[in-house]
C-alpha positions in Angstrom: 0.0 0.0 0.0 1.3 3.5 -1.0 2.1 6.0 1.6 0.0 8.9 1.8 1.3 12.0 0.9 2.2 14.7 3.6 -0.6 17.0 1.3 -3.4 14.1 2.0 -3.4 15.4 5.8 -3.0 19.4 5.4 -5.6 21.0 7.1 -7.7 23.5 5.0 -7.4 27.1 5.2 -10.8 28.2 6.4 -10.8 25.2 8.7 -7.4 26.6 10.3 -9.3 30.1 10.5 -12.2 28.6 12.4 -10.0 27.0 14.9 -8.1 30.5 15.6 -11.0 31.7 16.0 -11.8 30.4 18.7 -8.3 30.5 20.8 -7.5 33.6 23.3 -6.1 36.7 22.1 -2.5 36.0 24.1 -2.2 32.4 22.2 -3.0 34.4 19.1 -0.2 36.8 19.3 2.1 33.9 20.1 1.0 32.0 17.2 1.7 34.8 14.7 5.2 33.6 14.6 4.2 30.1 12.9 3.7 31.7 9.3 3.7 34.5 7.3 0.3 32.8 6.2 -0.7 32.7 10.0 0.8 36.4 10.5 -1.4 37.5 7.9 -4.5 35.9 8.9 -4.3 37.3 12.9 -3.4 40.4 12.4 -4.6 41.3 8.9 -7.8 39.7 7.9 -10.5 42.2 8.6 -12.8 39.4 8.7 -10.8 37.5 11.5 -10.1 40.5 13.6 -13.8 41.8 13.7 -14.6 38.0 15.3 -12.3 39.0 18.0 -13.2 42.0 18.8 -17.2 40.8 18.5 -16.5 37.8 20.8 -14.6 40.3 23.0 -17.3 42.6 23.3 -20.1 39.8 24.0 -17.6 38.5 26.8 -15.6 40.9 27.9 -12.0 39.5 28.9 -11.8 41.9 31.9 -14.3 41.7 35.3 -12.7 45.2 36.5 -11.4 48.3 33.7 -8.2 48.4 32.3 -5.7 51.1 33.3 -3.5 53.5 31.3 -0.8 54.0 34.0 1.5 56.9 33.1 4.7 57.5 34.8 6.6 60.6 34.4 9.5 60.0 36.8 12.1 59.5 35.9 11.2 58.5 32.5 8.2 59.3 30.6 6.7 56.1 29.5 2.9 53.9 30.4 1.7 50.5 30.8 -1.7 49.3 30.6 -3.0 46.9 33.1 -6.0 46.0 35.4 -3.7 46.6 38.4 -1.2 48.6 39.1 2.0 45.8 39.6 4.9 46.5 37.8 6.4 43.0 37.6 4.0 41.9 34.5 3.1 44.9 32.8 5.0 46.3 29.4 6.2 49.6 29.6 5.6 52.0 26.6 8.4 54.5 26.7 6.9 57.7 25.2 9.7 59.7 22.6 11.3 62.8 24.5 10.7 65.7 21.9 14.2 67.8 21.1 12.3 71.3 21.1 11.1 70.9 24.7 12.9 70.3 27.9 12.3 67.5 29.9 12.1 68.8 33.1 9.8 71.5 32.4 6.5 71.3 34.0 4.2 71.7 31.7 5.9 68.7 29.5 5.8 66.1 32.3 2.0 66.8 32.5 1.0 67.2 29.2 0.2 63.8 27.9 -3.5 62.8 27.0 -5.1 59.5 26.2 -7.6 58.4 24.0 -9.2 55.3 23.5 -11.1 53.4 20.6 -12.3 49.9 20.0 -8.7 48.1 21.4 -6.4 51.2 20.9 -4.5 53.5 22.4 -4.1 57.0 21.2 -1.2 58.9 23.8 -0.1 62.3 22.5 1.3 65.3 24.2 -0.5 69.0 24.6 3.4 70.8 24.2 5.2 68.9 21.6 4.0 67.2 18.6 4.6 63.4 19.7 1.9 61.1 19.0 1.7 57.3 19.7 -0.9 54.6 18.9 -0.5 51.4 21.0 -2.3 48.2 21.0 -2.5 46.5 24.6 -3.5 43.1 22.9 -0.2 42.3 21.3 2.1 45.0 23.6 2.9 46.8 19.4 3.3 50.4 19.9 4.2 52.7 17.1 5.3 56.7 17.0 3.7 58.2 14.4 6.2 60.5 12.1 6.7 64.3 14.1 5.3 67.3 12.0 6.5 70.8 12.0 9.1 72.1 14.9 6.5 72.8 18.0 6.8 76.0 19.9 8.7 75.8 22.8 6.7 78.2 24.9 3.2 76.7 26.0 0.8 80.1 25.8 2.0 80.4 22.1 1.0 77.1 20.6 -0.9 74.0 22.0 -1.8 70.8 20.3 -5.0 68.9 20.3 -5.3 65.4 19.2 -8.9 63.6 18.5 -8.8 59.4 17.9 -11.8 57.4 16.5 -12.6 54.4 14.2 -14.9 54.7 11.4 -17.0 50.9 11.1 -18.1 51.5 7.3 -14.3 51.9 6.2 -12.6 49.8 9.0 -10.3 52.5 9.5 -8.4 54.2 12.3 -7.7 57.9 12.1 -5.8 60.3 13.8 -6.8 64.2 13.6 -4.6 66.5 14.9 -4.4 70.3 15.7 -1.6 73.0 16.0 -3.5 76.1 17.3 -1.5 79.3 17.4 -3.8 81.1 19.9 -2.0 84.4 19.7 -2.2 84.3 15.6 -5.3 83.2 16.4 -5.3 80.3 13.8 -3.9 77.0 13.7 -3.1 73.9 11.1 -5.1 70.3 10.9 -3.9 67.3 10.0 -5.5 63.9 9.7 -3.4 60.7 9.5 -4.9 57.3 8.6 -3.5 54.1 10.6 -2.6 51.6 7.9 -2.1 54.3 5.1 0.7 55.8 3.5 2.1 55.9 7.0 2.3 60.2 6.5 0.3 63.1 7.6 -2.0 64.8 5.7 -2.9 68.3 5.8 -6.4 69.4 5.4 -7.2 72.5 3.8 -10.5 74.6 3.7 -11.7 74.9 6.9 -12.5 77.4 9.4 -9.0 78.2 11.0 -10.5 80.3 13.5 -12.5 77.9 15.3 -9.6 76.9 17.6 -10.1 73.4 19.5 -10.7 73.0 23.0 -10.7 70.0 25.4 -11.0 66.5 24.9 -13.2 65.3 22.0 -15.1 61.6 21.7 -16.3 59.3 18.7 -19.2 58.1 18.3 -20.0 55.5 15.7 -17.6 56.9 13.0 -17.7 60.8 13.9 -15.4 62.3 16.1 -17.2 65.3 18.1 -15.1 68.1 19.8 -15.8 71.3 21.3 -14.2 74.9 19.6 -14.1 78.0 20.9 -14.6 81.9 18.2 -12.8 84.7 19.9 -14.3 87.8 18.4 -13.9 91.3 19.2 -17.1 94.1 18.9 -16.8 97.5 20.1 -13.6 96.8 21.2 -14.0 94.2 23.8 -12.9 90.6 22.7 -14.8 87.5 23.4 -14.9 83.5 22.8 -18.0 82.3 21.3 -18.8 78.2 21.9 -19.6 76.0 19.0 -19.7 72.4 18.8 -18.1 70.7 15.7 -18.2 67.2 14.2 -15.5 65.8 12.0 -16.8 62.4 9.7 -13.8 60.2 9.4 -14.7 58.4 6.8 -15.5 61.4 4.2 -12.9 63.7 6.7 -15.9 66.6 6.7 -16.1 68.9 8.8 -19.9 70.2 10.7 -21.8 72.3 13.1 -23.4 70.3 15.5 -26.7 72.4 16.1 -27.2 71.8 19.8 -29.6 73.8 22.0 -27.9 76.9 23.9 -28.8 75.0 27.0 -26.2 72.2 26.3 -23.6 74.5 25.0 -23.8 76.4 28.4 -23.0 73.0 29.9 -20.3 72.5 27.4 -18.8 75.7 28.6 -19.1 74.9 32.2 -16.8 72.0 32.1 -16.7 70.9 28.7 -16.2 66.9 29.4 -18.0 64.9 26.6 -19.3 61.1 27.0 -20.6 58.7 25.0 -24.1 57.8 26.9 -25.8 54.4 25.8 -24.3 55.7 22.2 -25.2 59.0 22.0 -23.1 62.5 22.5 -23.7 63.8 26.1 -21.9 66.2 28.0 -21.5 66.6 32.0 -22.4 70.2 33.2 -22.7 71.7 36.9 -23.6 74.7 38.4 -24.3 75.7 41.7 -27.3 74.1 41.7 -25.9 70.6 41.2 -24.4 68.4 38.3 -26.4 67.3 35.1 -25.9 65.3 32.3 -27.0 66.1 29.1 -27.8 64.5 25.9 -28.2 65.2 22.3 -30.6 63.1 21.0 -31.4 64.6 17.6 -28.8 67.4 16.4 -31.3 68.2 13.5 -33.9 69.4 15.9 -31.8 70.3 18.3 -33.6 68.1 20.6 -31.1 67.2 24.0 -32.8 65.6 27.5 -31.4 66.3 30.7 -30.8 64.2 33.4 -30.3 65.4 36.8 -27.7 63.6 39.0 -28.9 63.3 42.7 -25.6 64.1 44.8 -25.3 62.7 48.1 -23.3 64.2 51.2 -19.3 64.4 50.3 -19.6 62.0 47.0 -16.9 62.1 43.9 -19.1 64.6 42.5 -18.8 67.0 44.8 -14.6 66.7 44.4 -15.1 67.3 40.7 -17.0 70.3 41.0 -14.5 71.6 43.5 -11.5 70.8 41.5 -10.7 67.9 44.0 -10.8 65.4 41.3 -10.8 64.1 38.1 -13.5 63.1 35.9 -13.2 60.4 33.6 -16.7 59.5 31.8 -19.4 56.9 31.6 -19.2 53.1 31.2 -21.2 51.5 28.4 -23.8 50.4 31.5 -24.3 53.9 32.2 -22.4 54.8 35.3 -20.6 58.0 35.8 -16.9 57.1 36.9 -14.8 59.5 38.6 -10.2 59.1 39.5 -8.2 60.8 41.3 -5.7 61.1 38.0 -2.5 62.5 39.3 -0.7 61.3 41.9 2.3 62.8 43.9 3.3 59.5 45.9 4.8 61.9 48.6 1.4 63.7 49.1 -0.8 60.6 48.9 -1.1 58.7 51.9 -4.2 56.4 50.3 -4.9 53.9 47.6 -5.9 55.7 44.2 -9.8 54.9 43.7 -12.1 54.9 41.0 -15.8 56.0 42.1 -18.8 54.7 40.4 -22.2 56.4 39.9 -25.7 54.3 39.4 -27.9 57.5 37.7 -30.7 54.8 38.6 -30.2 53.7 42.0 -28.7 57.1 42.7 -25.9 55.0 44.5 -21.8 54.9 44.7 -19.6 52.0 45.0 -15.5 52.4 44.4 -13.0 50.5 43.3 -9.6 50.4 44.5 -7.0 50.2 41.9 -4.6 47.5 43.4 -0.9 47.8 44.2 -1.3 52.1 44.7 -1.2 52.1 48.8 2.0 54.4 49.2 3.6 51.0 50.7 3.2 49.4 47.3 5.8 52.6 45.3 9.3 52.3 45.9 10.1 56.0 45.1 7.3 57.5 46.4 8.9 60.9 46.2 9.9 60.5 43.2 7.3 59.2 41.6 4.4 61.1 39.8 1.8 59.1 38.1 -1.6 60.1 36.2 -4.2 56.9 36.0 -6.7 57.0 33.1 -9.2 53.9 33.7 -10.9 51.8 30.3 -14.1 50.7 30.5 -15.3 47.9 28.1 -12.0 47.2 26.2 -12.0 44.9 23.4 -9.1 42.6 22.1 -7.8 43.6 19.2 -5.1 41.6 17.0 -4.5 43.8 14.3 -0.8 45.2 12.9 -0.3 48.7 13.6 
């Protein structure tokens, strides 16, 4: 009897891809390094990649939020991680910029994070430094530096808003250079899998100068701008609200009712509620959130918060603390985001708000008891918490 071949027992493709499909994201990223073919496949194949971010949202992989831990000291650099050891987590060292000093303030302070559908978008408000990370398989890349920054902070600032289009399957980066003494600035829009270049985009309002952090929601990225106009000699800064499509990279006004945009200039913190553009307002009266539920008609409903004695709220809307968003359930979560080791003689916590059960529970973010830092007077760390991450296994 002849022996089989070795071809007689291959096993077929879209058999192999069914079987991946069903293994965790960590044996995954190992198994990358089988084949090209399998290389491909994992991080690649849109089809393959939207299973595992589907089966990740329909079981999440995490019980407690992930954390964006960033250390300053003596190093600039973050790990992501549902605690707060160091002994497991990858470090992401973030690239110094040569126009800026390292030990100024402002620098050490000025990273942000945004987050969207498994990625991590970390740039800096100072210096035009920009890196996209994916915590599933630890890749982190720097995207390419644009024009020379401004070493002096009042003169020039930088915003950067991150979001993923579903239509397109596309990541994109948009990114502002406001020269608030010119009064003007210069976008740019870079597209994650592309010609690996920035683009700049021409034709819109340069006035309309960026302000605070933005959010997307389902394929449009919304941020909040501020007009500075002058009549009769005294200057002032109208509000608007814009919208930016990343798919067809358009530009909008957002027609929202004069009652949300007083919120928006109260505090100005956006969140994406049950899948629709809210923002958090307060006054003295007490803390609201608001939500736009048809831009057309300019149709928002408000939902006021019931504050108990001493809660998180109350810290927010002295200053005391920092304000995070909502998780896709619907509760409001506050952090205390920096920390000064020296000065903190408690765990870091993150506070949770029931809007229905008017009720706060908190989480404490393991391994942050001063006990736990070896440096404590060294070290200066901001915490951003994740709620609802998704595996991802795509190439950056």
């Amino acid at each position: 009897m002849n022996r089989a071949r070795w071809e007689d027992y291959r096993i077929p493709l879209d058999l192999i891809v069914e079987i991946l499909k069903k293994l965790p994201a960590k044996s995954l990223v190992r198994f990358k390094s089988v084949s090209k073919e399998w290389s491909t496949i994992i991080s690649s194949r849109r089809d393959f990649i939207e299973s595992i971010v589907t089966r990740s949202l329909a079981h999440p992989p995490h019980k407690v939020p992930l954390f964006i831990l960033y250390h300053c000291v003596p190093e600039a650099f973050f790990t992501v991680s549902s605690s707060f050891s160091q002994s497991t987590k990858h470090a992401v060292s973030l690239r110094r910029s040569d126009s800026i000093d390292p030990s100024y303030d402002c620098y050490s302070r000025s990273f942000e994070y945004i987050y969207a559908r498994g990625l991590i978008c970390c740039y800096s408000l100072v210096c035009h430094l920009v890196t996209i990370y994916n915590p599933t398989t630890r890749q982190s890349v720097h995207l390419p530096v644009m024009e020379p920054p401004v070493p002096r902070f009042r003169e020039q600032r930088t915003h950067c808003y991150f979001g993923y289009d579903p239509v397109m399957n596309q990541y994109k980066v948009l990114y502002f250079i406001a020269y608030y003494t010119a009064n003007k600035q210069s976008i740019y829009v870079f597209t994650l899998g592309g010609s690996q270049s920035w683009r700049k985009l021409q034709g819109f309002a340069e006035k309309l100068l960026p302000e605070g952090v933005g959010l997307c929601v389902d394929g449009i990225i919304y941020y909040v701008a501020t007009l500075r106009v002058e009549e009769k000699g005294k200057k002032r800064c109208e509000t608007v609200l814009l919208s930016f499509d990343i798919r067809s990279e358009r530009f909008d006004h957002v027609c929202a009712p004069e009652s949300m945009l007083r919120v928006v200039l109260s505090i100005g913190i956006a969140v994406n509620h049950l899948g629709k553009l809210g923002f958090i307002g307060r006054n003295r009266i007490g803390t609201s959130l608001w939500v736009l539920e048809n831009a057309e008609k300019q149709e928002c409903s408000k939902i006021t918060l019931g504050l108990l004695d001493a809660d998180p709220l109350e810290m927010l809307q002295n200053g005391q603390s920092g304000f995070s968003g909502v998780t896709p359930a619907g509760e409001i979560f506050v952090t205390d985001e920096w920390r000064f080791y020296s000065q903190k003689l408690k765990p870091a916590y993150v506070y949770y708000y029931d809007m229905k059960q008017n009720s706060f529970r908190r989480l404490e973010i393991q391994g942050t008891s001063p006990e736990d830092i070896k440096n404590p007077e060294d070290d200066l760390v901001c915490v951003f918490p994740i709620h609802a991450h998704v595996e991802n296994t795509m190439c950056l």
